[in-house]
PAGUDREN-176959 format. One record per residue: residue number from 1; residue in three letters; x, y, z of N, C-alpha, C in turn. Coordinates in steps of 0.001 Angstrom, whole numbers, plus 524288, in hexadecimal, padded with zeros to 5 digits. Example, Ala and Ser with C-alpha at 12.3 -4.5 7.8 and 13.67 -1.06 7.14 Angstrom:
// residues 2
ATOM 1 ALA 83386 7E9C6 81E78 8300C 7EE6C 81E78 83390 7F31C 81E78
ATOM 2 SER 83232 7F736 81BA8 83566 7FBDC 81BE4 83264 8001E 81EBE
***
This chain:
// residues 172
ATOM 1 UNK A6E5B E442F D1642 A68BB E43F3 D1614 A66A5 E475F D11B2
ATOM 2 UNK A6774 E4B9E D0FF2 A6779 E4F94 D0E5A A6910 E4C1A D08C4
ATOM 3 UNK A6D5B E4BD3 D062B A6F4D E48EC D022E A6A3F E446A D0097
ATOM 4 UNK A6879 E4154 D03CA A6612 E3CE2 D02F3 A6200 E3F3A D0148
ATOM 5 UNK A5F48 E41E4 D0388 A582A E450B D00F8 A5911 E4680 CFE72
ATOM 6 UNK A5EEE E487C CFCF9 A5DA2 E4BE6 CF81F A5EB2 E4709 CF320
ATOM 7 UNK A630B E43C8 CF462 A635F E4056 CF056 A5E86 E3D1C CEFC7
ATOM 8 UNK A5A88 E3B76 CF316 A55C6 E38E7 CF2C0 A519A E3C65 CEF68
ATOM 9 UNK A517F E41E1 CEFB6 A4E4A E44E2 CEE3C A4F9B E451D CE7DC
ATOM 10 UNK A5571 E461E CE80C A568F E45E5 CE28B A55FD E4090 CDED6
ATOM 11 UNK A5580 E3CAB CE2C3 A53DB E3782 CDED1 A4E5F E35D2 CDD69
ATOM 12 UNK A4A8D E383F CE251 A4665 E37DB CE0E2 A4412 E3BDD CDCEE
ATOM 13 UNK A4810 E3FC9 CDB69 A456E E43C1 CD4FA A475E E4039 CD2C4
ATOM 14 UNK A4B5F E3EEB CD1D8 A4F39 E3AFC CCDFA A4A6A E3794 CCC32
ATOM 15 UNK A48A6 E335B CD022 A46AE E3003 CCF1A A4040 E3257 CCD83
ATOM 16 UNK A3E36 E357D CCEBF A3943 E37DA CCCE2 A3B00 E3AAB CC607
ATOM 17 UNK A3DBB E3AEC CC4CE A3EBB E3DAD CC0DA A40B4 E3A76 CBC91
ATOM 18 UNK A42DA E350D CBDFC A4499 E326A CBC2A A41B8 E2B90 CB91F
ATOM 19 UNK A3D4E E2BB2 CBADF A3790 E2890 CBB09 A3575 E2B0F CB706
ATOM 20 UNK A32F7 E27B0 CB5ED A2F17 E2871 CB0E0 A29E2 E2BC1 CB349
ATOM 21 UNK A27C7 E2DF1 CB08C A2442 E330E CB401 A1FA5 E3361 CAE64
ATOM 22 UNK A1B59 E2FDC CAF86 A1676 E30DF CAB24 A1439 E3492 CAE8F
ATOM 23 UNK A105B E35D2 CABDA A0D52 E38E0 CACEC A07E8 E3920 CAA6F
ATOM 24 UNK A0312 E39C9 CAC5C 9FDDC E3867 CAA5C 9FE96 E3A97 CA365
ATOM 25 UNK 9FB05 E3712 CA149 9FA93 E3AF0 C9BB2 9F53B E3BD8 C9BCF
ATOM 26 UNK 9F23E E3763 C9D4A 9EC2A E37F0 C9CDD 9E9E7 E34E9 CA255
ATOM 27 UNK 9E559 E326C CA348 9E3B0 E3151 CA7B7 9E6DF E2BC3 CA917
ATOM 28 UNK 9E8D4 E27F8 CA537 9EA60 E246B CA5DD 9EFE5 E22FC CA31B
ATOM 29 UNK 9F10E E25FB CA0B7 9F5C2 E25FF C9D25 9F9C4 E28B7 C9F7E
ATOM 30 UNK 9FFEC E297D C9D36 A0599 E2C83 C9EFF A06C0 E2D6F C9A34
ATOM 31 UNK A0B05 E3133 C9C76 A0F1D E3358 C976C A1234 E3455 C9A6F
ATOM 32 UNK A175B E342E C98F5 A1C42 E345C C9C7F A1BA2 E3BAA C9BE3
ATOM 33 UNK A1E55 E3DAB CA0F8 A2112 E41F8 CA1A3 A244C E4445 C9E23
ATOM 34 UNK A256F E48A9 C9C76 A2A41 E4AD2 C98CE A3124 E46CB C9B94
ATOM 35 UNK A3113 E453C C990C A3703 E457E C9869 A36AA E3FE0 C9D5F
ATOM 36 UNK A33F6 E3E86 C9E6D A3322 E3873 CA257 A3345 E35B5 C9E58
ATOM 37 UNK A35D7 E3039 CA026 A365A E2ACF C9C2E A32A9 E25AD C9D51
ATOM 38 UNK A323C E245F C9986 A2EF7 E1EF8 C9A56 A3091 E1BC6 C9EF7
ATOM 39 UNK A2EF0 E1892 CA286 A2F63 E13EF CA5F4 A30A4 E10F9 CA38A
ATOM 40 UNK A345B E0E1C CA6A5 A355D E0764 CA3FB A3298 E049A CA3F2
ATOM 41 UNK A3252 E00E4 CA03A A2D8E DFCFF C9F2B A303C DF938 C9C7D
ATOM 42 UNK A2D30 DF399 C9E32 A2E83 DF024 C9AAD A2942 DEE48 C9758
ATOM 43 UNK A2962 DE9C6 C9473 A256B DE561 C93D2 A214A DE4C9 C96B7
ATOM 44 UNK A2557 DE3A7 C9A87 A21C7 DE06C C9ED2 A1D14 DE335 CA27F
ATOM 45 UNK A1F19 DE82A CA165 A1BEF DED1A CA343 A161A DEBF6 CA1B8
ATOM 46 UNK A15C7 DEB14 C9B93 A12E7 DEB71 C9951 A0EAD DE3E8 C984C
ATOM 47 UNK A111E DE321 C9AEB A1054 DDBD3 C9BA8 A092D DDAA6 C9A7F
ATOM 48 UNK A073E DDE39 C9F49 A013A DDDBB C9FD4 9FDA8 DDF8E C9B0A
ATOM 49 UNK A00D6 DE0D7 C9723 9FDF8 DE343 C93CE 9FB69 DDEF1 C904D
ATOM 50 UNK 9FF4E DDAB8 C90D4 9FF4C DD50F C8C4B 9F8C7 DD31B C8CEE
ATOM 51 UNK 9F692 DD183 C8815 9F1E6 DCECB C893E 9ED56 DD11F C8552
ATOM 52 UNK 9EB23 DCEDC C846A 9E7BF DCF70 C8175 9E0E8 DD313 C8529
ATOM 53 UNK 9E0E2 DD803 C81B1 9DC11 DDC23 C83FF 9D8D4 DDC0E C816B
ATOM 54 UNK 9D4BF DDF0D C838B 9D026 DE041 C8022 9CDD0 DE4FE C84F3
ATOM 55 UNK 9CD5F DE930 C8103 9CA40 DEBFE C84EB 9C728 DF061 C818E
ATOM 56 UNK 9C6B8 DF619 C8272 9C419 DFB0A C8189 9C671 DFE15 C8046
ATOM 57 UNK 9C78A E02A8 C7B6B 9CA13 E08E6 C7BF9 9C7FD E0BDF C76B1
ATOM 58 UNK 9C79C E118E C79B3 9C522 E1395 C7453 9C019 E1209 C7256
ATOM 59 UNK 9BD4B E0E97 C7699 9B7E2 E0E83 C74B7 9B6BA E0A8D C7186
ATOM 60 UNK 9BCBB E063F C727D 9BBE1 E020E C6E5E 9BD9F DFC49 C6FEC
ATOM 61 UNK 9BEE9 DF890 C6E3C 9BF20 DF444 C7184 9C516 DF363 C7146
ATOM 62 UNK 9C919 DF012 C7301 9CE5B DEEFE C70B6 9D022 DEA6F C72B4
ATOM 63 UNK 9D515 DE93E C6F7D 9D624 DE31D C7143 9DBF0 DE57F C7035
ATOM 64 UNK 9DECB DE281 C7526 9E53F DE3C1 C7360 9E804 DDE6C C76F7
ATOM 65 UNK 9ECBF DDD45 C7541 9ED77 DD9F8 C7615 9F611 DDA74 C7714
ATOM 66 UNK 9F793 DD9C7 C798A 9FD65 DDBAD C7B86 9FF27 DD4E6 C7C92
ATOM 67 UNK A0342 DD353 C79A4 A0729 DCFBD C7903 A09CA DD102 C7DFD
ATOM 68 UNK A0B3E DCD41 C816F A1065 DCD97 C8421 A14F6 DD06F C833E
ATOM 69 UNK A17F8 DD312 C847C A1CD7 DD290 C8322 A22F1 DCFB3 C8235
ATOM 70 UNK A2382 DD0AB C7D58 A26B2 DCB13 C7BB9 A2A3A DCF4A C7A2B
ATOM 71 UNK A2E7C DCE7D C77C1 A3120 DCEE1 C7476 A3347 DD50D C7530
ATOM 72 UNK A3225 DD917 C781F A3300 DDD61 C79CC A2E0C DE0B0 C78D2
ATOM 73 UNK A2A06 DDEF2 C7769 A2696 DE0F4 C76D1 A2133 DDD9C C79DA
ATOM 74 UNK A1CFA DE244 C7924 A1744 DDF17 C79ED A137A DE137 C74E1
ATOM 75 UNK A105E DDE9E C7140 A0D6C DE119 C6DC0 A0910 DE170 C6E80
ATOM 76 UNK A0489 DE322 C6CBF A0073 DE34D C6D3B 9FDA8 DE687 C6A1D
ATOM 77 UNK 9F81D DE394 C680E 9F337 DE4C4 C640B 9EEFB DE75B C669A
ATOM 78 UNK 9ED10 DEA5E C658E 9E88E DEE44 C66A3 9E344 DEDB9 C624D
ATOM 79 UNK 9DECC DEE69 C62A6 9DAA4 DEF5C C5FCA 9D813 DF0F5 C6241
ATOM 80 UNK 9D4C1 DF70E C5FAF 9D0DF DF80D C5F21 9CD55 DF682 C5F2A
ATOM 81 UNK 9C75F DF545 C5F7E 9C1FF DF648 C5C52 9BEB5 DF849 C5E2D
ATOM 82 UNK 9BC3B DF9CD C59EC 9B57E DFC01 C5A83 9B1C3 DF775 C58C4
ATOM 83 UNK 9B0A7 DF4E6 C5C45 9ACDF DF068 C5B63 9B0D1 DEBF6 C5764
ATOM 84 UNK 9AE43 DEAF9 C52FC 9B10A DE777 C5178 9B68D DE9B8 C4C2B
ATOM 85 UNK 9B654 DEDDF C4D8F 9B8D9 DF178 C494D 9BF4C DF2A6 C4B95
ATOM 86 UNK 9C24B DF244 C4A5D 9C838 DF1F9 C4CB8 9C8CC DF9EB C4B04
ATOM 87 UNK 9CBE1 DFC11 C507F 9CC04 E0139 C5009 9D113 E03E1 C4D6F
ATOM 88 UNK 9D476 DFF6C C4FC0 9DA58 DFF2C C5087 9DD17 DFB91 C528E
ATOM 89 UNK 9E345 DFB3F C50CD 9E56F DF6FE C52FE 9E982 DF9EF C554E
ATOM 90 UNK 9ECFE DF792 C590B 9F255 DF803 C5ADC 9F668 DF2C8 C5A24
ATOM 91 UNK 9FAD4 DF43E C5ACE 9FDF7 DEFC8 C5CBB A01C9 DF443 C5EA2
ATOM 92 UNK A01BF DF0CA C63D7 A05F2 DF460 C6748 A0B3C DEFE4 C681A
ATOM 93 UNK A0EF0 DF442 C6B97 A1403 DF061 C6C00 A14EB DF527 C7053
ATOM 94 UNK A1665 DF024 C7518 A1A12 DF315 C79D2 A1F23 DF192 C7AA8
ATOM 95 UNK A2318 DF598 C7961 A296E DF477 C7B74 A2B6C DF88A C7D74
ATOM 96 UNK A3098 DF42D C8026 A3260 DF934 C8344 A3601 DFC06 C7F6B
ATOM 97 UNK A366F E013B C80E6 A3ACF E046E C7DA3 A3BB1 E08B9 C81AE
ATOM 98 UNK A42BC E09E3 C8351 A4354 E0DD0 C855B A427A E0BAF C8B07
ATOM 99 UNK A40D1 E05E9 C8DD7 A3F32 E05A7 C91B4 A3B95 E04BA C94CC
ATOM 100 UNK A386C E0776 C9158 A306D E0540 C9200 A2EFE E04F5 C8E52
ATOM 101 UNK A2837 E054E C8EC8 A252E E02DF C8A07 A24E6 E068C C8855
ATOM 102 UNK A2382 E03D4 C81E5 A21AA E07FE C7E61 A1CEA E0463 C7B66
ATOM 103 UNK A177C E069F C7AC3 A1429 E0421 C7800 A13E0 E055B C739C
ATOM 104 UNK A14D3 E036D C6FBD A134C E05A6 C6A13 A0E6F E036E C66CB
ATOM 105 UNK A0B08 E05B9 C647D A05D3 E054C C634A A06D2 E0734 C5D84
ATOM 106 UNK A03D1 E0251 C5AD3 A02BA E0452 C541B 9FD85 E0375 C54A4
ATOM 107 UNK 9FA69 E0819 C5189 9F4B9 E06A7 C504D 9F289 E051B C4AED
ATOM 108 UNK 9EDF1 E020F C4A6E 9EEC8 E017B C44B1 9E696 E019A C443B
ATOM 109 UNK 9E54C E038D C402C 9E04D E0549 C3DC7 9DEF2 DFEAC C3EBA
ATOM 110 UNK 9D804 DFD6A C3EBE 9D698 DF8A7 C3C14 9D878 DF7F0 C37AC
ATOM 111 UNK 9DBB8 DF720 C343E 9DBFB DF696 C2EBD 9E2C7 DF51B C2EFD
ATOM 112 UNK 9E3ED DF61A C3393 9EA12 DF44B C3558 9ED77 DF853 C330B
ATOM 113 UNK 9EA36 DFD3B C3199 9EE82 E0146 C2F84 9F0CC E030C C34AA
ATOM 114 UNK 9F6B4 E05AF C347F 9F5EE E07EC C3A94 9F6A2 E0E6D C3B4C
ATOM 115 UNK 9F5E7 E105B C3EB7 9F4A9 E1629 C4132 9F9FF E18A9 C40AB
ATOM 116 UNK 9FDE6 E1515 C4201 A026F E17AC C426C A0591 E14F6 C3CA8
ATOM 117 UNK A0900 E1A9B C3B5E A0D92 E1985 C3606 A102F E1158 C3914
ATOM 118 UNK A1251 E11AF C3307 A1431 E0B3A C333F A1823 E0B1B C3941
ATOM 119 UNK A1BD9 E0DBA C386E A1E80 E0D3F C3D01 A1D2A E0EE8 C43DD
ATOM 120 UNK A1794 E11E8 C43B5 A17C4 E15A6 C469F A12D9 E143B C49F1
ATOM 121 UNK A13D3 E150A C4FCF A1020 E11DA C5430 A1100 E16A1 C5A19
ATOM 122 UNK A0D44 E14B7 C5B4A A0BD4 E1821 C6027 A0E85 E1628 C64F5
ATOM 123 UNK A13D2 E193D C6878 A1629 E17F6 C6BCC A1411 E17DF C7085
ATOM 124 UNK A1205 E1631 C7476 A120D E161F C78D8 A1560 E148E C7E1D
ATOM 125 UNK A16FC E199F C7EF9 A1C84 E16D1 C831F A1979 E1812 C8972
ATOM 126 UNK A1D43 E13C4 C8C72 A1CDB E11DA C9138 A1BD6 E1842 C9301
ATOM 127 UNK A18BC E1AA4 C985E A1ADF E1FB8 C99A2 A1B3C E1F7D CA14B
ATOM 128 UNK A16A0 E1AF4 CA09F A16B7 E1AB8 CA7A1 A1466 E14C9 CA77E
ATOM 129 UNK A1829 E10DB CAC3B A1658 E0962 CAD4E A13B0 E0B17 CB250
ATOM 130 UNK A10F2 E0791 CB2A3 A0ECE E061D CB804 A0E3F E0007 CB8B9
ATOM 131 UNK A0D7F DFE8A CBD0A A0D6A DF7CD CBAF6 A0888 DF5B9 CBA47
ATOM 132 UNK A04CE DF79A CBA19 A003E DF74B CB7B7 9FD47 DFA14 CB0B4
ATOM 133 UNK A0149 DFF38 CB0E6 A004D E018B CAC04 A05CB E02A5 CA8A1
ATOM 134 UNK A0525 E04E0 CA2F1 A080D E059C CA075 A0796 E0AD3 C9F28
ATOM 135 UNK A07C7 E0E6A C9F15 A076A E132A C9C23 A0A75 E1463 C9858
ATOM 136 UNK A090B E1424 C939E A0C2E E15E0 C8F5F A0B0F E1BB9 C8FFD
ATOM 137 UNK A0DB3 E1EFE C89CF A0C2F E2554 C8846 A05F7 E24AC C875E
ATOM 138 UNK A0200 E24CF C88EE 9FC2E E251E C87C7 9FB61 E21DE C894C
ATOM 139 UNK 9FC40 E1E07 C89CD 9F9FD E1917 C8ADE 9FBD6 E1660 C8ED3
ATOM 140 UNK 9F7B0 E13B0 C9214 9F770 E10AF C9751 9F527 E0B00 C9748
ATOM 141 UNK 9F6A4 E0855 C99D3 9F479 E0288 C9A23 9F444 E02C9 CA18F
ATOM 142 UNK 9EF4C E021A CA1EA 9F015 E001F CA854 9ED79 DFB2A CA891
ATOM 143 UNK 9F172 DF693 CAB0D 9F059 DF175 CACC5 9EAFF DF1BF CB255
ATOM 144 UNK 9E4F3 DEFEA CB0D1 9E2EE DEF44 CB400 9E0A6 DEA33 CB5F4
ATOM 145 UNK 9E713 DE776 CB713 9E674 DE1AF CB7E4 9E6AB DDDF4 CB400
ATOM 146 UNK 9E655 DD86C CB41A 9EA23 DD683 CAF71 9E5FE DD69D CA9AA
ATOM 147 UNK 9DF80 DD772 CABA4 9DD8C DD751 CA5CA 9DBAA DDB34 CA495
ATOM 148 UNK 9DCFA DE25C CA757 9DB1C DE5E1 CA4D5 9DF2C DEAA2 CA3DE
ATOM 149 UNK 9DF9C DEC07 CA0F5 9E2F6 DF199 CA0C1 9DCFB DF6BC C9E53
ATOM 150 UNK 9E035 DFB21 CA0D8 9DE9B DFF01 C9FC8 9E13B E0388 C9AFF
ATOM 151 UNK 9E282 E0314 C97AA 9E476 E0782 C95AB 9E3F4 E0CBE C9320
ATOM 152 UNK 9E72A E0FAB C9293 9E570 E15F7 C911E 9E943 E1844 C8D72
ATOM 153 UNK 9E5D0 E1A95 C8913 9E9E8 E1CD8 C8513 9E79D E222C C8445
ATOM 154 UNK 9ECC8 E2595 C824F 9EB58 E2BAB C8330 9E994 E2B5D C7D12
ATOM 155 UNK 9E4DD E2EFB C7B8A 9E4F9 E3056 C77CD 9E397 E36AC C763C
ATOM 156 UNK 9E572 E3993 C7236 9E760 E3E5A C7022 9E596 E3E89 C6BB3
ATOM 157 UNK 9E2CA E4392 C6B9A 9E01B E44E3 C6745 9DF91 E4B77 C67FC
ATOM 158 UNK 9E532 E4E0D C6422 9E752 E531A C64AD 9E958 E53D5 C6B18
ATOM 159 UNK 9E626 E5976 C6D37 9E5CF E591B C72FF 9E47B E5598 C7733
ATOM 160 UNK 9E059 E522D C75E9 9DC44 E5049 C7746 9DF61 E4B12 C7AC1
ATOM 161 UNK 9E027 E498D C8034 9E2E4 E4475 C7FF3 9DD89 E41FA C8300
ATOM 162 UNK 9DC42 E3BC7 C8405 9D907 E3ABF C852B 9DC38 E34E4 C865B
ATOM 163 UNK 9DA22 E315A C8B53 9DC20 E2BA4 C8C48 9D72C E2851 C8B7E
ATOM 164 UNK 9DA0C E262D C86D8 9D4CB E1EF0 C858C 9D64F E19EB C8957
ATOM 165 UNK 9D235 E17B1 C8AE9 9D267 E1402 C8DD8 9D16D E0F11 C8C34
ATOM 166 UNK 9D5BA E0ADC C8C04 9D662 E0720 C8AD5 9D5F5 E0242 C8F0E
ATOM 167 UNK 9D0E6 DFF67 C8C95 9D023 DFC4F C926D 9CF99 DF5C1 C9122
ATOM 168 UNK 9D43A DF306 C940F 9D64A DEEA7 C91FF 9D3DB DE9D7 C947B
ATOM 169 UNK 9D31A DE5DB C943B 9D10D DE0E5 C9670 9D4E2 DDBEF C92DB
ATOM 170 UNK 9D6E4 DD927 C96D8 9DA14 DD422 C965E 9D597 DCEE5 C9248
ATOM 171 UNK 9D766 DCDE4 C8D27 9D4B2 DCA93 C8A88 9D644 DC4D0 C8DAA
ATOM 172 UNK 9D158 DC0A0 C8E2E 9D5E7 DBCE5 C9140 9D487 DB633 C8D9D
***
């Protein structure tokens, strides 16, 4: 009897220690723990994301639009504007690497110059799934049913961290 609690006790640290362990970064966002690993993830994780949006962030209007996943990947276009004036662009790409997702984001000026060196793009990896949300490093997508998502990105400026709210509606 004695043997068994203790071997049960010792599997339940095992298994608490051994799980992926986020932890809040901001009101709606994660960042993994020191030395905790990403969750597994596939594609398919990321399935609900496909479809053409239009919504609000930053005080400005946006349209983005996420391809299925084909080919080991899912891509997807982002825009900016301020009225009829384009702010910024993206094109993102989600694959798995290591096991889960990783989002990678290039930004590019109206003028199609881009923010980041030729080779060089902003990583966002998987840190905590839910089957409704995604949490990347800063960034969150929560599914609120099949034509709205909610999302949240950390933003940093020196000390200063602050979460923008990204608010999505299904184009149909």
């Amino acid at each position: 009897m004695i043997i068994r609690s203790t071997l049960s006790g010792l599997l339940c640290i095992f298994l608490v220690q051994a799980a992926p362990a986020a932890e809040p970064h901001t009101e709606h966002t994660f960042r993994l723990e020191k030395n905790e690993s990403a969750p597994a993830a596939t594609l398919d994780d990321a399935r609900w994301l496909a479809g053409s949006w239009t919504g609000s962030a930053f005080g400005q209007r946006f349209e983005q639009v996420w391809n299925p996943a084909s080919a080991g990947s899912m891509v997807g276009m982002f825009k900016l504007m301020d009225g009829d004036k384009v702010s910024f662009y993206e094109i993102l790409l989600i694959t798995v690497e290591d096991g889960t997702l990783s989002l990678k984001v290039k930004h590019f000026n109206p003028n199609f110059t881009a923010w980041e060196e030729k080779e060089g793009y902003v990583d966002f990896r998987l840190v905590h799934l839910e089957e409704d949300a995604l949490h990347f490093k800063g960034l969150s997508f929560y599914r609120r049913g099949d034509d709205q998502i909610d999302g949240y990105i950390v933003m940093s400026s020196g000390a200063e961290i602050r979460e923008e709210a990204l608010r999505y509606k299904r184009v149909h």
